[in-house]
C-alpha positions as CSV (number, residue, x, y, z in Angstrom):
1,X,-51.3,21.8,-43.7
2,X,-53.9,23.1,-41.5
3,X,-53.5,25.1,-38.5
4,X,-55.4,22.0,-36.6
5,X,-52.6,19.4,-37.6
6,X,-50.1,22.0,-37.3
7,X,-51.0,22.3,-33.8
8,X,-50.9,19.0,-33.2
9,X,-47.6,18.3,-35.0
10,X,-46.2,21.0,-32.4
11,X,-47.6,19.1,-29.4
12,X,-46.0,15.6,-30.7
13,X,-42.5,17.4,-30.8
14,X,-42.8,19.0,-27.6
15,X,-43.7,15.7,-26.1
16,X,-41.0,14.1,-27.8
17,X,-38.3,16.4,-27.1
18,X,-38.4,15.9,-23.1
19,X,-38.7,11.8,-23.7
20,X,-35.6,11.9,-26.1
21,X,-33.9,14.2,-23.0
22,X,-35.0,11.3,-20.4
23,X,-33.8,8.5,-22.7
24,X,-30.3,10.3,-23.3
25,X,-30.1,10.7,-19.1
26,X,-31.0,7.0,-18.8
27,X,-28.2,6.2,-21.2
28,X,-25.9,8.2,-19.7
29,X,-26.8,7.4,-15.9
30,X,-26.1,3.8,-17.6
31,X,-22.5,4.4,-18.4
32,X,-21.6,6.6,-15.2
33,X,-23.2,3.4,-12.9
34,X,-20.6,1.2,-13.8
35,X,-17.5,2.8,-12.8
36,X,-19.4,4.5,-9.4
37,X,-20.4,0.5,-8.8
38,X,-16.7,-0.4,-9.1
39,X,-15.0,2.1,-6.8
40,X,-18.2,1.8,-4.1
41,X,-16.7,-1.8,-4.0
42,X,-14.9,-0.6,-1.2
43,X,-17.5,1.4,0.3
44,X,-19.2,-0.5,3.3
45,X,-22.7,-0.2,4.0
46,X,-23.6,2.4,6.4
47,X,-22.9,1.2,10.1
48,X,-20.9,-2.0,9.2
49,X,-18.2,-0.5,10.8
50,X,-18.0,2.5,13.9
51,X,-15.1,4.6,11.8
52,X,-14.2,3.9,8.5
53,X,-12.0,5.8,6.3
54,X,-11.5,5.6,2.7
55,X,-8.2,6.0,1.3
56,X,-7.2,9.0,0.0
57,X,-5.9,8.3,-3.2
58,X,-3.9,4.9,-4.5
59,X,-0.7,4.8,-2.5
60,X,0.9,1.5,-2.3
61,X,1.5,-0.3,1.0
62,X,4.8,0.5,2.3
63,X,7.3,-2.2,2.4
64,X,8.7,-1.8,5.8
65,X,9.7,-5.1,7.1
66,X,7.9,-7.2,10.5
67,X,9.1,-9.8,12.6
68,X,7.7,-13.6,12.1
69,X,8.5,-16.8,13.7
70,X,11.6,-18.2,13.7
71,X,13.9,-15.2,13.2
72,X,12.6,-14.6,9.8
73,X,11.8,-11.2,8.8
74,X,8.4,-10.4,6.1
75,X,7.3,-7.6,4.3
76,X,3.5,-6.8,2.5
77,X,5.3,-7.6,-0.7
78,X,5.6,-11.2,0.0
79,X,1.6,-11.5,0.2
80,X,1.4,-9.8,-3.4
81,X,-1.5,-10.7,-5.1
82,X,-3.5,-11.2,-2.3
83,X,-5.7,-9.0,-0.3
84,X,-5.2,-8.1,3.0
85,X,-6.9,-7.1,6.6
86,X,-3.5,-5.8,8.3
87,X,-4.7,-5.2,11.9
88,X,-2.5,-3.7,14.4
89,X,-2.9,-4.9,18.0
90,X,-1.4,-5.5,21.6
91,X,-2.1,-7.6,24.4
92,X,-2.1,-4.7,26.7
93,X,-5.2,-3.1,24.5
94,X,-8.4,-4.6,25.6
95,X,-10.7,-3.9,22.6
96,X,-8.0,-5.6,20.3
97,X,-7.4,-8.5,23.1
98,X,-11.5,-9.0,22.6
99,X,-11.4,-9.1,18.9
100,X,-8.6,-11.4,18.6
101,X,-10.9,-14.7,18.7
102,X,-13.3,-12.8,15.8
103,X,-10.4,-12.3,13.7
104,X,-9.1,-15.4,13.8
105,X,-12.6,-17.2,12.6
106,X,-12.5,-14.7,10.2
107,X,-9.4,-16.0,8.7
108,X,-10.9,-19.5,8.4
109,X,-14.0,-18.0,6.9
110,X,-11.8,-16.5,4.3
111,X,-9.4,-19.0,3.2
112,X,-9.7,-19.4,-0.4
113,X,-11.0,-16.2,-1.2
114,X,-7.3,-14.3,-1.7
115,X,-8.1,-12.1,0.8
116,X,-6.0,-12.9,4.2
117,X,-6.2,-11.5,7.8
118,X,-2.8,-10.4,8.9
119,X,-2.4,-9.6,13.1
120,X,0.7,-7.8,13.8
121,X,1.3,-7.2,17.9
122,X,3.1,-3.5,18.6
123,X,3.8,-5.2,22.0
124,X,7.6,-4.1,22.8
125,X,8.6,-8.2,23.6
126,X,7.2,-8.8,20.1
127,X,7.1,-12.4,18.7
128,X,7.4,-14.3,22.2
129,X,5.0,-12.9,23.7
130,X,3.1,-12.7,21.1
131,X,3.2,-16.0,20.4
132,X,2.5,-17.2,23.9
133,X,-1.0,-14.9,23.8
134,X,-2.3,-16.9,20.5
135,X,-1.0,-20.1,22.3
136,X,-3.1,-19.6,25.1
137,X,-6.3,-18.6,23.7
138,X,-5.8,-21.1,20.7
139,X,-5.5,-18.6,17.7
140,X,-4.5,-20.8,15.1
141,X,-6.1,-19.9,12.2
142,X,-3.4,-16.8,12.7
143,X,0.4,-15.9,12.0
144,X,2.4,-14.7,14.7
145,X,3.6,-11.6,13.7
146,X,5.2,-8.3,15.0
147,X,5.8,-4.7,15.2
148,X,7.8,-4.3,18.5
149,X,9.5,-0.9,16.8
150,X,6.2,0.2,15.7
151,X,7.7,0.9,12.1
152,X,5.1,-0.4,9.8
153,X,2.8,1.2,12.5
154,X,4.5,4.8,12.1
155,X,4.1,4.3,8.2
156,X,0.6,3.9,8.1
157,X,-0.1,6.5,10.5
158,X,-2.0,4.6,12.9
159,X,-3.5,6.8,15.8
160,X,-4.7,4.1,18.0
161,X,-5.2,0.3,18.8
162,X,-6.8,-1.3,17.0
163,X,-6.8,-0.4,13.7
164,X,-7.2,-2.6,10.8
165,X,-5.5,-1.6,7.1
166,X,-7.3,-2.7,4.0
167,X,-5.1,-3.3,1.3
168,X,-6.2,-4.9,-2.4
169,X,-4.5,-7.7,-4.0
170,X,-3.3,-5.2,-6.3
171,X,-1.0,-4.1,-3.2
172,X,-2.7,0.1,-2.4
173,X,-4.6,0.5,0.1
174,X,-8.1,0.7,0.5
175,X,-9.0,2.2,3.2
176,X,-8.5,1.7,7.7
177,X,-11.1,1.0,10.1
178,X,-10.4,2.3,13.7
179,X,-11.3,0.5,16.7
180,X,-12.9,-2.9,17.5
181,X,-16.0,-4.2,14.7
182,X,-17.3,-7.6,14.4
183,X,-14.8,-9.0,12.0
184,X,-16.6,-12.7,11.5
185,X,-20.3,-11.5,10.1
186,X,-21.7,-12.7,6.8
187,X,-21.2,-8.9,5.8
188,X,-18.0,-8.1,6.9
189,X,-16.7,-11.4,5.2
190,X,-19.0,-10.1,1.9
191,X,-17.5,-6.6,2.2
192,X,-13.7,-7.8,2.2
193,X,-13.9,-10.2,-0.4
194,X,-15.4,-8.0,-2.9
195,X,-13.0,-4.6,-2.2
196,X,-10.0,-6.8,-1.4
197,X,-9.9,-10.2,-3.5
198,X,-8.1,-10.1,-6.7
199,X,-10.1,-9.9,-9.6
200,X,-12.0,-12.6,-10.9
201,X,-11.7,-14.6,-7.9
């Protein structure tokens, strides 16, 4: 072979050798995308929320029982299977008292999804009162629930009112978002369908 082709052949494979390299990263990059995609599922897009946290880790929702009407007692394992927006609230908070209204159209806007919105009042008087507040401002896309022990409160480590739990319809939670947000957007509704719903809903 001449030195001319030999040259040339030496050119070819040192071309070829970085385009192999940028295939194999493509490749790869391919394969890592996929589960990246699947846990960002519960990732919101930036500024969707004023403080969102991620869970750390997979714990499962604790089953510490609530009050509901009519004497009956609930847990989270009765909504097994479905997704859930647990929010804790009073009526002597006023940013929960504001997003009560939101919340409830959110509800609505998510029926049929298997996600639900669950509103669970830490007020000490517990379902009465409770009950009377969504009477009055007619929220009745809404349960009445209640906390007035603040147990399921104290097992979540809530810090403050309001805060909202995300829990998958696999029953761990997802992650908490602290404070009021704009619960009935297009994007909200978007974000908790796809990190809470069960899958292939």
């Amino acid at each position: 072979m001449s030195e001319r082709l030999l040259s040339t052949g030496k050119i070819v494979t040192f071309l070829a050798l970085p385009v192999a390299v940028a295939a194999l990263g493509w490749v790869l990059a391919g394969q890592l995308i996929k589960p990246t995609e699947a846990a960002g599922a519960c990732a919101p897009e930036p500024g969707l929320f004023r403080a969102f946290e991620a869970a750390d880790g997979d714990a499962a929702a604790p089953d510490t029982p609530f009050d509901a009407l009519n004497d009956k007692t609930k847990s989270l394992a009765d909504y097994k299977g479905t997704g859930l927006a647990v929010n804790f609230w009073a009526t002597w908070c006023a940013p929960c008292v504001k997003e009560m209204p939101q919340l409830n159209r959110l509800n609505a806007l998510l029926k049929g999804s298997g996600v639900q919105v669950l509103t669970i009042s830490e007020d000490r008087k517990g379902i009465p009162l409770a009950k009377k507040f969504m009477d009055v401002n007619k929220l009745d896309d809404l349960d009445v629930l209640a906390d007035p022990k603040g147990a399921l409160m104290r097992k979540f480590a809530v810090r403050g009112l309001p805060t909202t739990i995300l829990i998958g319809a696999d029953g761990h939670i997802k992650g908490r978002v602290t404070g009021a947000a704009e619960w009935d957007t297009p994007e909200v509704v978007g974000f908790l369908k796809r990190c809470l719903a069960p899958k292939g809903s």
